[in-house]
C-alpha positions in Angstrom: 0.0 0.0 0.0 1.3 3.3 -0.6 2.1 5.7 2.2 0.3 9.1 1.6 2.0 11.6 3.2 0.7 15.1 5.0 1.9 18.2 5.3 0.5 21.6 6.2 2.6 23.6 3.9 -0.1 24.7 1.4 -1.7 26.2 4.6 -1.3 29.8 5.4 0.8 31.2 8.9 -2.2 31.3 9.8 -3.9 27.9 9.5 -0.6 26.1 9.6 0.2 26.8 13.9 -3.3 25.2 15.0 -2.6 22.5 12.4 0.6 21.2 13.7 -0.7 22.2 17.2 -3.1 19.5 16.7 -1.7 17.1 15.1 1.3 16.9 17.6 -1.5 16.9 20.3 -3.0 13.8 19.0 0.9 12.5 18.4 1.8 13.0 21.8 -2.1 10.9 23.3 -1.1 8.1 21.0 2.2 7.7 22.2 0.8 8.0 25.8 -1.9 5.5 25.3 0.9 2.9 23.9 -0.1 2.9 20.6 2.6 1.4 18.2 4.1 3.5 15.5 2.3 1.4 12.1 -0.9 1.5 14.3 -0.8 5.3 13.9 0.2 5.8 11.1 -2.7 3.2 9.9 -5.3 5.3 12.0 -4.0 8.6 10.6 -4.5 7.0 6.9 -7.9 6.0 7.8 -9.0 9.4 9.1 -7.7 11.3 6.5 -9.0 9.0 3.9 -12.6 8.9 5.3 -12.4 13.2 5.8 -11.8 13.4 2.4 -13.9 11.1 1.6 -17.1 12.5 3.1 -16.2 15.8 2.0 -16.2 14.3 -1.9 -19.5 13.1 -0.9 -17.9 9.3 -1.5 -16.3 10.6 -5.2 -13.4 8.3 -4.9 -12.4 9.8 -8.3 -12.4 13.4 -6.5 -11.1 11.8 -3.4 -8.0 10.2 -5.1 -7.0 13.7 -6.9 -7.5 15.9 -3.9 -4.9 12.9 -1.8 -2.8 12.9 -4.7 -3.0 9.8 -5.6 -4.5 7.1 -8.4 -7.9 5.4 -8.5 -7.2 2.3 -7.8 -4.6 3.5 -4.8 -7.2 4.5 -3.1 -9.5 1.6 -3.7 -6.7 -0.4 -2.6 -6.2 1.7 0.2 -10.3 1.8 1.5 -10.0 -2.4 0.9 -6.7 -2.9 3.3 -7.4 -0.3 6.3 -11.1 -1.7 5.7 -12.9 1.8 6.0 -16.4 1.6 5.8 -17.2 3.9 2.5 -21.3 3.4 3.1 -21.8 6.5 5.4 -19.3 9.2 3.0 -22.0 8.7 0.3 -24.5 11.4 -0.5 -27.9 10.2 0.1 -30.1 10.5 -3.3 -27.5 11.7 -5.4 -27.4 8.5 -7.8 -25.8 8.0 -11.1 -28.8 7.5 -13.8 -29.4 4.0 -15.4 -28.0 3.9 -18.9 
């Protein structure tokens, strides 16, 4: 699976402080609770995956250029951290039959 990495360097001054402010917050309760390194990183994946996600209203083809990466890397990547894509989808909104 490929690693998809995050940085807050397209944020402004003044997003970018509460950004890493929060993210090292999180960092630092993980480490706390015990939580392994790969375990993070996995539940990091998963979050970011599923915000993006359900802000794409469950366009995996919208998700996967906003995260930078190809279709079926994210397909591959929703399959192995087994994230439940149900809930990012917008209620209604269906494709028409052909």
């Amino acid at each position: 699976m490929e690693v998809i990495h995050f940085t807050c360097s397209d944020l402004s001054p003044r997003e970018k402080l509460p950004c890493v402010n929060n993210l090292e917050s999180v960092v630092l309760q993980m480490y706390k609770a015990g939580i392994r390194g790969s375990e993070a990183v996995r539940e990091f994946q998963k979050a970011f995956i599923l915000a993006v996600l359900k802000d794409q209203s469950g366009n995996q083809c919208s998700a996967a250029k906003i995260l930078g990466i190809k279709e079926n890397t994210l397909r591959r990547a929703i399959r192995a951290l087994e994230i439940a894509i149900g809930p990012t989808r917008a209620v209604g909104k269906r494709r028409p039959a052909r």
